[in-house]
N, C-alpha and C positions, 0 to 999 in steps of 0.2 A: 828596283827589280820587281819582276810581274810574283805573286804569291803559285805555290806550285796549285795546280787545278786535279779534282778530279776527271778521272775519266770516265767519255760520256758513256749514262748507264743502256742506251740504246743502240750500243755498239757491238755488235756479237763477232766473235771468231767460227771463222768455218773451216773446218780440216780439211788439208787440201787432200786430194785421190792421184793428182796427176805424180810419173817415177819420179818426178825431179822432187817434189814437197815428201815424197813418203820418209825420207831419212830427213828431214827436216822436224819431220813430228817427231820419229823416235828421239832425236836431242832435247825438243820444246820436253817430252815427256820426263827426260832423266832430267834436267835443269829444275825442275818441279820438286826434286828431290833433295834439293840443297841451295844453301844461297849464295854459291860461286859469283862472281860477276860477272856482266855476260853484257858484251859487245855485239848489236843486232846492225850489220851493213846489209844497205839493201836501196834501191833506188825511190825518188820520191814517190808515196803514193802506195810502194809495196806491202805497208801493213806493217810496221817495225813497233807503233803503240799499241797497236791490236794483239801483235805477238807478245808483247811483254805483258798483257794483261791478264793473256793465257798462262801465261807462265806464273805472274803471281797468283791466279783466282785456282789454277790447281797445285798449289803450295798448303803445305802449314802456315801460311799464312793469310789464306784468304780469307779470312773472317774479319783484316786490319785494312789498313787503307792504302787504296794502288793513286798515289801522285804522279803529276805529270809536270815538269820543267820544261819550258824553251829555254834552250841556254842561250840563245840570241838577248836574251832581256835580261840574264843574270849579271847582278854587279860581286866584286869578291865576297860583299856583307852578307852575301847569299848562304855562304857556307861556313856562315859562324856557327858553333853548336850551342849556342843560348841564344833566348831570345825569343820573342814570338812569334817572329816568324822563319824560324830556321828550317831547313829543308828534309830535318835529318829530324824522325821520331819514327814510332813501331809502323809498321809495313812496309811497301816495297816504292822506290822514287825512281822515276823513269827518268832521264836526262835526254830531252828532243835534241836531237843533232847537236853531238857532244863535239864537234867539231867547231861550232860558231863559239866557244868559250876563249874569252879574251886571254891574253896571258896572265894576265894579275888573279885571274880566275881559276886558272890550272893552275898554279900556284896554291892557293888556300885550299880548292878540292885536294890537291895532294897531299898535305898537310892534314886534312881532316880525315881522311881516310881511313889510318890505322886506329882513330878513335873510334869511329862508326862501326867498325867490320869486327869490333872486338864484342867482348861480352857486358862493353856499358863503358862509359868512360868517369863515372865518378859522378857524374851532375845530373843523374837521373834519365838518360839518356840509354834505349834499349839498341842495340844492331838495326841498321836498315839494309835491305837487301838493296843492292844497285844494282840496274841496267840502264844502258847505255843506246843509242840508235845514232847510226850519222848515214847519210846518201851520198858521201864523201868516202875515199878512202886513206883511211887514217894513217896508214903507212906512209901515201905520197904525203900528206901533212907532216908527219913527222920529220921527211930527207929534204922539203923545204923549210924547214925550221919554223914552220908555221904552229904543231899542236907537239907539246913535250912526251920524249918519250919514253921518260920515267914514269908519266900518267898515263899514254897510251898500255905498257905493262900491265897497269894494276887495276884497270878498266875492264881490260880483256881476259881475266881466266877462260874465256870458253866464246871465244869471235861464233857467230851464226851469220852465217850470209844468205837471205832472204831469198830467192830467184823473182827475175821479173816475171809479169803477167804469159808473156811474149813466149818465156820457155817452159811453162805451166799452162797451156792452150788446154790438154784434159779439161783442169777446172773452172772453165769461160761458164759453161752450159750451166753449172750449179750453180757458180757466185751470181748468175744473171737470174735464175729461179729465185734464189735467195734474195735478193735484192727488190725484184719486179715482188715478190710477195710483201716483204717488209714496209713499201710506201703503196700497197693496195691496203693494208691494214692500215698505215698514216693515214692515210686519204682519204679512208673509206670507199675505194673503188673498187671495181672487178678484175683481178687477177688478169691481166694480157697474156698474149696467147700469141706467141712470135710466129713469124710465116719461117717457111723455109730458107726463104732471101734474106731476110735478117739476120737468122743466125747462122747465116753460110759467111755473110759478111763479117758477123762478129768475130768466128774464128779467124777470120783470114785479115784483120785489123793486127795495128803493131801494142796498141795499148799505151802509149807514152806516158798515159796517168795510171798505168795499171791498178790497182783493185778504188782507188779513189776516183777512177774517171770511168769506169763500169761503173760502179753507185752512182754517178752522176748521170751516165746514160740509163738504168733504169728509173730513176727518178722522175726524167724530164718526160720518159714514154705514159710512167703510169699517170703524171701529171696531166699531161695534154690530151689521154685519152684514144687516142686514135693513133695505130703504128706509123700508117702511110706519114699523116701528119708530122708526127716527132720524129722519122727518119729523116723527112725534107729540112726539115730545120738541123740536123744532129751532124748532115752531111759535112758541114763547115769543119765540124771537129775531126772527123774522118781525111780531111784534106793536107792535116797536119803529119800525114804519117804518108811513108811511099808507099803504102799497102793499100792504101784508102782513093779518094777521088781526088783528083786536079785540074782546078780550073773550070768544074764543073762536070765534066766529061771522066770516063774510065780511061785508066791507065791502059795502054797497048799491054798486050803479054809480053813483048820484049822487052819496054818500060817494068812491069812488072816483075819478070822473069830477072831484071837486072839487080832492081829492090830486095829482092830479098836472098840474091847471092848476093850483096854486099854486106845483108844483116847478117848472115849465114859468117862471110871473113870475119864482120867485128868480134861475134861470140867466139867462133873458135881460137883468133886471135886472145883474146882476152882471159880464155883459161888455160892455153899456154903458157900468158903469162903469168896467170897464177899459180901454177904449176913448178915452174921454173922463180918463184918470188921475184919477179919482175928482174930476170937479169935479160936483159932485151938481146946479148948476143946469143944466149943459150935457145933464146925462143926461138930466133931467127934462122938457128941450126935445125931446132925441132920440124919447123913450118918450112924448110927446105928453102926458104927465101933469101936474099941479101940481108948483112945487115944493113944496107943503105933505104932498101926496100919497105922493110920492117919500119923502119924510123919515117919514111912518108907515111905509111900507111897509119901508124898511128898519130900522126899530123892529123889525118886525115878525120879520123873518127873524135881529135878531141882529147889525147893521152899523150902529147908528142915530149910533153916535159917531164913522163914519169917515166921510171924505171932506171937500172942499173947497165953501165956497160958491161 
């Protein structure tokens, strides 16, 4: 197993402005208030260790220490409670994509649980506060018999679903000030100064690395100094989304126009069916479509093995 890591101290949280994050902060803010356990879903890249850090550094606890777990590297020995290198002591343990946990590993986490969440388990051992983070959703894990769902329960007092970059556009302008400042200070360069085409295009990009692949495109701009320059290079990443360029050339507006009525079905699809807890005929009612319709369409985007008749 990898030791759990701090998180890194040059990492800051920025409060989002855009409607979709403002009720997102009031939850981060009560969660601050207690050490519920709190399942953070949210797409790769959305910020789900950065959210949890907030949550522990404005706690009663932030004076202890905020770890970080990849559960991909965790063996069950992981969550022994003695030991030296146990996972569980005072502050707060983030668990990265609690979905990669093997089952021998859900297993002992569950086990270990009602020790940790108590007031000491005998062996010297204080309460740790757990959250959780997956890019996965745990519910479809759970109806494929993939992640138990006895430990899905007792992970989740308080699920937070993250929004992508995509449906937070508001806050593009700020996280990119924010950013482009932060590696002029690394770098010691001059603060850039975006044209209007840049950030006409930033908005109107899909984001697929959202707030991880912005830090990367402020990076590479203040690195190289020159906008024109790090756009011509940057285009490539741009190409990866139907909002962006292809094949070198701009997308036709009916191309375009097409793009993003399709992104437009995925979302509203997809809070339907969250809506409805993924019972795929009830959505199908909602969204006025077949349900034969419904069951392509989420073929289509990537979902076609989840949900309930």
């Amino acid at each position: 197993m990898s030791a759990p890591r701090q998180s890194e101290p040059d990492m800051e949280y920025l409060e989002g402005v855009s409607p979709s994050m403002r009720p997102v902060e009031v939850v981060i803010g009560e969660l601050a208030l207690n050490d519920v356990p709190v399942l953070l879903l949210a797409e790769s890249g959305a910020g789900k260790r950065t959210t949890a850090r907030r949550i522990h550094e404005t706690s009663s606890r932030s004076s202890q220490p905020f770890r970080v777990a990849a559960c991909a590297t965790l063996t069950p020995e992981a969550f022994d409670l003695s030991g030296p290198g146990t996972l569980f002591s005072d502050g707060t343990l983030f668990l990265e994509e609690v979905a990669d946990l093997n089952s021998a590993s859900q297993v002992r986490l569950l086990e270990a649980l009602p020790k940790v969440e108590g007031n000491g388990n005998g062996n010297g051992h204080r309460p740790t506060r757990l959250i959780c983070g997956s890019s996965r959703e745990l519910e479809a894990e759970v109806r494929s018999g993939r992640f138990r769902e006895d430990l899905y329960y007792r992970i989740s007092g308080v699920c937070l679903r993250l929004p992508p970059l995509r449906q937070r556009r508001e806050d593009i302008p700020y996280l990119m000030s924010f950013f482009l400042a932060k590696f002029s200070q690394d770098f010691r360069r001059a603060l850039p100064v975006l044209s209007g085409q840049t950030q006409q295009l930033f908005q109107d990009y899909a984001w697929p690395g959202n707030i991880r692949e912005i830090e990367d495109m402020a990076r590479a701009i203040v690195a190289l100094g020159d906008e024109a320059l790090a756009m011509g290079g940057l285009r490539a990443m741009f190409a990866k989304s139907d909002r962006g360029v292809a094949n070198g050339e701009r997308l036709s507006l009916k191309q375009a126009a097409r793009a993003a009525s399709r992104e437009a079905e995925k979302e509203l699809i997809l809070k339907v069916l969250t809506r409805t807890r993924w019972n795929r005929r009830r959505a199908a009612q909602e969204l006025q479509i077949s349900y034969k319709a419904l069951l392509y369409k989420l073929k289509q985007i990537g979902y076609g093995e989840y949900g309930a008749t």
